[in-house]
C-alpha positions, 0 to 999 in steps of 0.5 A: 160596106159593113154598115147599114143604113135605115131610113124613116120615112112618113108624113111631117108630124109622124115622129120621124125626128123623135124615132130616129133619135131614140134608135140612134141611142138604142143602137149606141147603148148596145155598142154599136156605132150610130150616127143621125142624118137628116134630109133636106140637109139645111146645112149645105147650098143646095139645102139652103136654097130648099129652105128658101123655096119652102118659105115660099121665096123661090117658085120652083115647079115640083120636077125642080123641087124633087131634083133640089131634094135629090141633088141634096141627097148626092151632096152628102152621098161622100160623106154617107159612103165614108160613113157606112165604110167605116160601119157605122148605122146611119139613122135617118130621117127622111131618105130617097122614099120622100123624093118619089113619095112627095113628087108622085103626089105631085104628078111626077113620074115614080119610075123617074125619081127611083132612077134618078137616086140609083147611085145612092147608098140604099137602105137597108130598111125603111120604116114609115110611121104612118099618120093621118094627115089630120094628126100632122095638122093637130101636132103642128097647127103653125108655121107649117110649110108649103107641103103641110098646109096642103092637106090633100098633097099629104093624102096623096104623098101618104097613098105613096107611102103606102104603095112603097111600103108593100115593096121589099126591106119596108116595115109600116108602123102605126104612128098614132100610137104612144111613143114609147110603143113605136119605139119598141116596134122599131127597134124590133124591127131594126134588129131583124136587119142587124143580125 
């Protein structure tokens, strides 16, 4: 595959969204194709049945949850393949790190969800903008989510983050800092993979 694909990974409220739009447009300003995709994907079935239970309308344990969140990811894998094929850099916000992050704080077996997204594009790089889960709380203090509202989930799924970040083809960046900043952080980061 000649393209690449770089993922941001953090807790909700880290600025992932706001990232990954600001180095899709660096990468085009620099002539480079670059296309933005987000998980869950909301757009397909399986992503609309995600919204329900998120919303709190289906009760789905956590393995049927992570399961949902990954068959998501294999939903659009045709499209991700033909994409990376075609060169382009994929952008994304939150990837196949969020599945084993989320899941291990909920108990589920970290070994399991890394094998269970094996035939998966890999990333290239994934960057995780790193917050407190305070910080989520101040930046969005309504309509937050099942996962959101529970502060002591997010330190555990942010411990993982940090466990996953120690591995290969990871670079963790300070979320707390201006955007601006981060941006500049990214981008040189982003660049070492690029060649």
């Amino acid at each position: 595959m000649s393209g690449l694909l770089i993922a941001f990974e953090g807790l909700d409220q880290s600025g992932k969204q706001t990232q990954a739009e600001l180095l899709r447009d660096r990468l085009r300003e620099e002539g480079r194709k670059a296309r933005l995709v987000s998980f869950p994907d909301y757009a397909t079935s399986i992503g609309e049945e995600i919204a329900r239970a998120l919303q709190g309308e289906r009760e789905y344990g956590p393995d049927v949850m992570q399961l949902l969140y990954v068959a998501n990811r294999y939903e659009r894998k045709p499209d991700l393949l033909r994409w990376l094929e075609g060169g382009l850099t994929l952008v994304c916000d939150r990837y196949t790190a969020s599945s084993i992050a989320y899941g291990e704080a909920q108990d589920l077996d970290p070994i399991w969800l890394t094998d269970v997204q094996r035939f998966l594009p890999p990333a290239a790089l994934t960057i995780l903008l790193d917050i407190a889960p305070e910080t989520a709380v101040r930046r969005k203090a309504v309509d937050r989510d099942r996962y959101e509202r529970d502060l002591a989930l997010q330190e555990r799924v942010r411990a993982s983050y940090h466990r996953q970040a120690a591995g290969p083809r990871w670079v963790q960046l300070d979320g707390e800092r201006p955007v601006d900043v981060i941006a500049a952080d990214v981008f040189t980061a982003v660049a070492s993979v690029l060649g």
